[in-house]
C-alpha positions as a printed NumPy array, in Angstrom:
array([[  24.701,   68.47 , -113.314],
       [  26.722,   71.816, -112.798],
       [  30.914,   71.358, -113.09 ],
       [  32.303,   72.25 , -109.796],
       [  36.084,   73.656, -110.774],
       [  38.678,   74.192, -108.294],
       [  41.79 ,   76.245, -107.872],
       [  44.23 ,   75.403, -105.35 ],
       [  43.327,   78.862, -102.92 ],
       [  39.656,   77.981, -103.253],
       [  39.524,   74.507, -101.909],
       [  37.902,   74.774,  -98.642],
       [  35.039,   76.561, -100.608],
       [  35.07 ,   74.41 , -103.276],
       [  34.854,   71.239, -100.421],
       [  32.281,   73.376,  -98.776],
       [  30.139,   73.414, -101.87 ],
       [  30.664,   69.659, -102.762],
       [  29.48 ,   68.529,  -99.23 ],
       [  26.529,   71.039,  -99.187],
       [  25.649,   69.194, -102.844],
       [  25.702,   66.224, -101.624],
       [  23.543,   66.442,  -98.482],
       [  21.   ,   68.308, -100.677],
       [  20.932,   64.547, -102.446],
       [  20.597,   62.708,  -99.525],
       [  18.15 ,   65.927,  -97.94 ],
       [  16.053,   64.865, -101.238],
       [  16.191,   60.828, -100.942],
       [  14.787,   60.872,  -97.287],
       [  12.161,   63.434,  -98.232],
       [  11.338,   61.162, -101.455],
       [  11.433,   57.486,  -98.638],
       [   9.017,   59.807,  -96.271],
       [   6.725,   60.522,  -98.686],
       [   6.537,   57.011, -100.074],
       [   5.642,   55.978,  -96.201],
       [   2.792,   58.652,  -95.935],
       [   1.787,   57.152,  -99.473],
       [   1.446,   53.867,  -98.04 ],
       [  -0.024,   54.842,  -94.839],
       [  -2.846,   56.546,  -96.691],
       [  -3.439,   53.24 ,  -99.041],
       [  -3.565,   50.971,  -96.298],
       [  -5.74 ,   53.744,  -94.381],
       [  -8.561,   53.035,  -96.925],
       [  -9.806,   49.33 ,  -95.613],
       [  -9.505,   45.979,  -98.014],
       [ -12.646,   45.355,  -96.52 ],
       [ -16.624,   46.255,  -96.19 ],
       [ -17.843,   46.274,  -92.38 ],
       [ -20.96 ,   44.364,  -91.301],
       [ -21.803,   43.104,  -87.867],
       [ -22.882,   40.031,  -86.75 ],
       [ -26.213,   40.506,  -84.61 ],
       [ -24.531,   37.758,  -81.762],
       [ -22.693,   41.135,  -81.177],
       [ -25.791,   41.948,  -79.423],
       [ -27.349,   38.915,  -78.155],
       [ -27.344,   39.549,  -74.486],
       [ -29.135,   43.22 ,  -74.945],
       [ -31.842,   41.525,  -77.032],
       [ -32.181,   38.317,  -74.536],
       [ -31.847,   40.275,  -70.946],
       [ -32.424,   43.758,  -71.842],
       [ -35.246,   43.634,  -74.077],
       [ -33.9  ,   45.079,  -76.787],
       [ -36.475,   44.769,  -79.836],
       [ -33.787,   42.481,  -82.645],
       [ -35.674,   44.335,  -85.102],
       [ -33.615,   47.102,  -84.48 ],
       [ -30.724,   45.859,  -85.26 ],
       [ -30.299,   47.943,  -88.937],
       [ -30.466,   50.871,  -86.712],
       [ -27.924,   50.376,  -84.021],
       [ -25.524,   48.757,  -86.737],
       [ -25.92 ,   51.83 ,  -88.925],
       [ -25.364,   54.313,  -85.696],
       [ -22.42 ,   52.224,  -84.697],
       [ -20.367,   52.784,  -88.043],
       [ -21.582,   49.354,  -90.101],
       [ -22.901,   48.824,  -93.542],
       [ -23.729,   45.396,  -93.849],
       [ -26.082,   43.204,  -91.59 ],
       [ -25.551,   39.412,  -90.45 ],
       [ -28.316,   37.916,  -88.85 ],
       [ -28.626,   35.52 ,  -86.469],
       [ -32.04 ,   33.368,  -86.458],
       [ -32.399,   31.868,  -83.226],
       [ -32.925,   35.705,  -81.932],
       [ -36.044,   35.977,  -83.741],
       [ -37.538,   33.614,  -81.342],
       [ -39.956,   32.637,  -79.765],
       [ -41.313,   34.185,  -82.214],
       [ -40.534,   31.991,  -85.236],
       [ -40.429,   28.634,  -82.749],
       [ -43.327,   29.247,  -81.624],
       [ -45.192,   29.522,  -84.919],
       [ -43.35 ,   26.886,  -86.037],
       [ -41.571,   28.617,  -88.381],
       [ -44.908,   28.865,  -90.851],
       [ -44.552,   30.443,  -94.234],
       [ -46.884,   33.258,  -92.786],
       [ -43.819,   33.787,  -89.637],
       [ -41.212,   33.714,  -91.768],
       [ -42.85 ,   36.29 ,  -94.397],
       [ -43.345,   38.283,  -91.644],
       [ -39.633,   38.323,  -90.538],
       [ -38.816,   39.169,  -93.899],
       [ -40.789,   42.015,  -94.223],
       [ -39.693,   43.469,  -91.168],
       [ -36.28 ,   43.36 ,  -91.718],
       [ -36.205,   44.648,  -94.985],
       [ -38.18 ,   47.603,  -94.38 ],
       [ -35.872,   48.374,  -91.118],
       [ -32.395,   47.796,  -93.425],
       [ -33.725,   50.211,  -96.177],
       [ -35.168,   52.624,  -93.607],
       [ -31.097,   52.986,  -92.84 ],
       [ -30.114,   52.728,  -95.713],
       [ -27.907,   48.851,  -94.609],
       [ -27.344,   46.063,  -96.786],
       [ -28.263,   42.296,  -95.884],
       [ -25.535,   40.063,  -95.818],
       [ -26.168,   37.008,  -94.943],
       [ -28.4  ,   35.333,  -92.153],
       [ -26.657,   32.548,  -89.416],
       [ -28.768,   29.674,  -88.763],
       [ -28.606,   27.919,  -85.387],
       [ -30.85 ,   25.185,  -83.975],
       [ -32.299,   23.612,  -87.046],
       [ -30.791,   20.15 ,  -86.904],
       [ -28.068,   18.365,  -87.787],
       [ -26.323,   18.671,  -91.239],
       [ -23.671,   15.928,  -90.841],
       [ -25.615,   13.532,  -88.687],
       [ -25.383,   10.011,  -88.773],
       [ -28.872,    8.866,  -89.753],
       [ -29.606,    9.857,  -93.438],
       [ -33.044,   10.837,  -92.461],
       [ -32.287,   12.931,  -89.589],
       [ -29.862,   14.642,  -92.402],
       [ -32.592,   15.032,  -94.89 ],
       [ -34.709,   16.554,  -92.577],
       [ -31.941,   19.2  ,  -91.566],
       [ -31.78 ,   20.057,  -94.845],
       [ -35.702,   20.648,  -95.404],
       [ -35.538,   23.082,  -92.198],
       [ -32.923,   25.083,  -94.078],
       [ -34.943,   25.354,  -96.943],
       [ -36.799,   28.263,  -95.438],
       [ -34.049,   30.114,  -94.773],
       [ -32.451,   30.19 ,  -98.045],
       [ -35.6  ,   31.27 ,  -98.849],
       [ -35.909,   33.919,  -96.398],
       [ -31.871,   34.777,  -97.379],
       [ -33.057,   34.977, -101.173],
       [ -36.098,   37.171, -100.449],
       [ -33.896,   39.726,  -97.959],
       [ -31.052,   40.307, -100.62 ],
       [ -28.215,   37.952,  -98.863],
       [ -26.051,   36.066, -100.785],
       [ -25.59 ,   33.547,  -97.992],
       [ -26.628,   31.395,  -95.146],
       [ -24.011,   30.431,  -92.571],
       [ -24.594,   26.564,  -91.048],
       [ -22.885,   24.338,  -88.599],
       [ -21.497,   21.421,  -89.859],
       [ -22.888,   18.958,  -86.365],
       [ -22.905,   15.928,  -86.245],
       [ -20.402,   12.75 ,  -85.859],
       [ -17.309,   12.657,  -84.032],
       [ -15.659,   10.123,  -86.835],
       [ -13.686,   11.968,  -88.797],
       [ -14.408,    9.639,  -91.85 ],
       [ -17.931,    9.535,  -91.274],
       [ -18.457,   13.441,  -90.704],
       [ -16.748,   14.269,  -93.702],
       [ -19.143,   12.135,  -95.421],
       [ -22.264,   12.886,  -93.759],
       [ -21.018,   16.724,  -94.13 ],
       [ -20.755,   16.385,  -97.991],
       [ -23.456,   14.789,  -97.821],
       [ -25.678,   17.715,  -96.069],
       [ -23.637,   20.779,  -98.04 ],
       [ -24.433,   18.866, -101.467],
       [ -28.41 ,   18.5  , -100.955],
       [ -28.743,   22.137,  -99.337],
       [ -26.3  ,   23.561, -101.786],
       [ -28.312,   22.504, -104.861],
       [ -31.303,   24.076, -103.691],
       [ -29.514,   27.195, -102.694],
       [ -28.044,   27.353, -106.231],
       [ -31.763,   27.356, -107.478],
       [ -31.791,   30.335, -105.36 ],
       [ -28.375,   32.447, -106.102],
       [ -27.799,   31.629, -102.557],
       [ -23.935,   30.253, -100.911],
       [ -24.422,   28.107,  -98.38 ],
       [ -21.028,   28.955,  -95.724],
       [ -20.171,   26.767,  -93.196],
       [ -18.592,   28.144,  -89.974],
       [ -15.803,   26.789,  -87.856],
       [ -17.92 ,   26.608,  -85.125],
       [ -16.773,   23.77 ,  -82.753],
       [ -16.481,   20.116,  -82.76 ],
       [ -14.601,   18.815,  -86.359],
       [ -15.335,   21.979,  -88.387],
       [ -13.215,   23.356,  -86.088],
       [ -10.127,   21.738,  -87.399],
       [  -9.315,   23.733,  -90.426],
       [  -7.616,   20.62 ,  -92.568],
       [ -10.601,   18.644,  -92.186],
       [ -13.313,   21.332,  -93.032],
       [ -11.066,   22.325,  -95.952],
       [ -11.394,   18.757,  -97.317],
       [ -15.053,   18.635,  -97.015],
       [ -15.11 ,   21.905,  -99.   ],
       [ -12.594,   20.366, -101.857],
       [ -14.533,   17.385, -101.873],
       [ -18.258,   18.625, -102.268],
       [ -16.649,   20.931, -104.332],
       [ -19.666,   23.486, -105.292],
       [ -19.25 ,   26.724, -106.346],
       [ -21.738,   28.308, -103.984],
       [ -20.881,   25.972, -100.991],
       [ -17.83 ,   27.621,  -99.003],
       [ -16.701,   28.717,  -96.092],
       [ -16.986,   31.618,  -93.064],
       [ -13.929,   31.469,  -91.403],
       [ -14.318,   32.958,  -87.578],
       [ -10.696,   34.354,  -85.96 ],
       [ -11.695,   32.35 ,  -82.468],
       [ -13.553,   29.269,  -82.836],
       [ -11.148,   26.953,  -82.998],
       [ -11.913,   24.565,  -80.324],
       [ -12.595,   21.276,  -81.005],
       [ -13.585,   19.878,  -77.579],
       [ -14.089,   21.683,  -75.355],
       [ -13.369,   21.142,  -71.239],
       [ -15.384,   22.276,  -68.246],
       [ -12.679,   24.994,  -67.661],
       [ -11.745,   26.098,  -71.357],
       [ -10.792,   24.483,  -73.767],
       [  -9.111,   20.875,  -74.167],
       [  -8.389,   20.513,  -78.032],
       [  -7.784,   24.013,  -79.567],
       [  -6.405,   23.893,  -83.334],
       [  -3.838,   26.666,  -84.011],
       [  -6.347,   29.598,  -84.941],
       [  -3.35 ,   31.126,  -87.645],
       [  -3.04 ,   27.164,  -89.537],
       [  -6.989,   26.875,  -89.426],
       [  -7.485,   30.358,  -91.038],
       [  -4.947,   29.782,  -93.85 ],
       [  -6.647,   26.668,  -94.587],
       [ -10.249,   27.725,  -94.81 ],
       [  -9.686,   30.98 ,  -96.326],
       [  -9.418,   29.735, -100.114],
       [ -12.997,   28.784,  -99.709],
       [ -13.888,   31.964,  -97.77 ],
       [ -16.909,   34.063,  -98.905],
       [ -17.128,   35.601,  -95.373],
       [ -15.167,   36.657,  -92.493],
       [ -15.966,   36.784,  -88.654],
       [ -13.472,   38.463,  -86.584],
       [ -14.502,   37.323,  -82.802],
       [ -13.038,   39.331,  -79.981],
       [ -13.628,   38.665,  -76.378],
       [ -11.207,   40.93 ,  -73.961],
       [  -8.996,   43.616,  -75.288],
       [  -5.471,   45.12 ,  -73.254],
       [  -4.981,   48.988,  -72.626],
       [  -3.728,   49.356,  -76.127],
       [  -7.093,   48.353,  -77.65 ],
       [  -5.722,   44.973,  -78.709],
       [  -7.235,   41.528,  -78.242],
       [  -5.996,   39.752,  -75.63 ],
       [  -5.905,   36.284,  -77.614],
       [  -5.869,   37.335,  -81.114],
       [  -3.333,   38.58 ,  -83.031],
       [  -6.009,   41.08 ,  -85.447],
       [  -2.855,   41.97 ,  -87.833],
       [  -1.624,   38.455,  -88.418],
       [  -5.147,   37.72 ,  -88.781],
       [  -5.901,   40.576,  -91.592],
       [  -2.859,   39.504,  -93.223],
       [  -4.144,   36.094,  -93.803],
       [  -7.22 ,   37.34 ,  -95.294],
       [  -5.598,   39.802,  -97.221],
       [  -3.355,   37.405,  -98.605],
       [  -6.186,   35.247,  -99.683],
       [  -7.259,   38.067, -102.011],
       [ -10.17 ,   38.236, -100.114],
       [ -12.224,   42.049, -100.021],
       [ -15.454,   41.595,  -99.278],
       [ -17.468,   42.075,  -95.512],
       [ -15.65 ,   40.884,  -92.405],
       [ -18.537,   40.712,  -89.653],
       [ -17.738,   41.684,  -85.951],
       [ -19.101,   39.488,  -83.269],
       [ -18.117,   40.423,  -80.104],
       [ -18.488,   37.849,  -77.114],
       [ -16.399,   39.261,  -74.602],
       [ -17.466,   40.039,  -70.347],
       [ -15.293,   43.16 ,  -69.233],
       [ -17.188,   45.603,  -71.868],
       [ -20.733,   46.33 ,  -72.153],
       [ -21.878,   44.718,  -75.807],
       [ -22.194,   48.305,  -77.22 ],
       [ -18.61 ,   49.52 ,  -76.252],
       [ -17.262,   45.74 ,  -77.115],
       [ -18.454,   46.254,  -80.427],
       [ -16.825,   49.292,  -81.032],
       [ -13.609,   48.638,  -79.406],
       [ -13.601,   45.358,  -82.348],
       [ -14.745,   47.694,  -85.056],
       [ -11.853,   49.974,  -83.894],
       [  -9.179,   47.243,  -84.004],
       [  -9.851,   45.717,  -87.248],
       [  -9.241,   49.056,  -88.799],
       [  -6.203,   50.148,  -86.843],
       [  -5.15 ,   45.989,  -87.647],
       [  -5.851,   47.248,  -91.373],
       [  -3.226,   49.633,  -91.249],
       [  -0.327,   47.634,  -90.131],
       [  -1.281,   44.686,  -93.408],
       [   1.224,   45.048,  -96.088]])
């Protein structure tokens, strides 16, 4: 550092040139704090997370609008997504109505492969709806559940996934659906294992939907390929002709379930002038899944009224990365 020296008639200057030193210092500390906030800004710009998009996004375009679900890889890859989650009840009638043969399903497959490498997307995972009951009372009624899913992890395998997402239905007992559920996950998860497929089970109403009790299914079936897919809004558990009449806190139920998490949903319905969702806190939300180490896809499903599905799904895929940007 350079010696100021001062003489008695040279003070002022010599005060002058002390002050002007040291606001240079502090000049230089702000610029330094400024630059490490546009250092962090541009770290947290990059996302923790892939983007994939759950085909529900889109149900009411395929179901009233006609819109072929085939094309799904190319509407995802046109809307800014890289990864595909599919949803099999859209594939019908044509899969219920042949039953869901071998010949159906192969056919499925086919098609959706060619369209996700056509656009270059990757298969994720595929959501299975309407197959039974995986935690339901009568043993057989559970076995059979389990042989319906069968062809799905199947399907899953052959498309590239590493997952299938199921619903955990079945009795309103909390002792009894936690064993019926292990039940169900253990049967289905050893045959997915035989397949390098997880089997991820959704909070997705009734018990699953309270995130201590799902948890403890997962810690007590307690398979590495059995997890879970935590969604950001379904955490009703019984539900009331004008809403909901049991919600579990959404923030508690996603800390719970994401140590088992080997997929994210983020569900938006409505959104406010700034872009934001209405019910959801998207930020808090990230930060739980951040915290959780987590970095793989987080799937937009969009189920809201006010937008059109197209412009829903956007305005989602817009919030989770401006949400990104406020995570620490």
């Amino acid at each position: 550092m350079r010696k100021i020296t001062c003489i008695k008639k040279s003070f002022t200057v010599c005060v002058a040139l002390a002050l002007l030193g040291a606001y240079s210092c502090k000049e230089t500390k702000e610029s330094k704090e400024e630059k490490t906030d546009e250092i962090v800004q541009e770290v947290n710009a990059e996302p923790f997370f892939d983007l994939s998009l759950a085909q529900w996004s889109m149900h009411k375009m395929i179901r009233n609008d006609s819109v072929n679900p085939y094309s799904f890889a190319e509407k995802s890859k046109e809307w800014g997504f890289t990864g595909l989650e599919y949803v099999s009840q859209l594939y019908n009638p044509e899969l219920s109505d042949a039953n869901y043969s071998p010949e159906a399903m192969a056919a499925f497959v086919a098609k959706s492969n060619a369209e996700a490498e056509k656009y270059g997307m990757k298969n994720i995972l595929i959501m299975i709806d309407g197959q039974g009951n995986l935690a339901a009372d009568d043993e057989a009624e559970r076995n059979e559940t389990v042989e319906k899913h069968k062809r799905w992890v199947d399907a899953a395998a052959a498309m590239g996934c590493h997952a299938i997402r199921v619903n955990l239905t079945g009795s309103s007992d909390p002792a009894v659906w936690k064993k019926n559920s292990v039940d169900g996950l253990t049967k289905l998860g050893t045959y997915a294992k035989t397949k390098n497929i997880n089997v991820l089970v959704e909070n997705h109403g009734g018990l699953s939907s309270n995130g201590a009790m799902h948890a403890e299914v997962m810690k007590m079936t307690d398979m590495d390929n059995v997890g879970t897919l935590p969604d950001f809004g379904n955490f009703c558990i019984e539900r009331s002709d004008d809403g909901c009449a049991n919600m579990y806190d959404k923030y508690k139920g996603m800390k719970e379930l994401m140590p088992y998490a080997m997929a994210v949903s983020a569900k938006s319905n409505e959104f406010d002038a700034q872009g934001n969702d209405r019910v959801i806190d998207y930020v808090k939300m990230l930060q739980l899944v951040k915290d959780a180490g987590y970095t793989g896809y987080i799937g937009v499903e969009y189920e809201g009224s006010e937008l059109g599905e197209e412009a829903g799904i956007k305005a989602t895929r817009d919030l989770l990365l401006k949400a990104n940007k406020k995570t620490k």
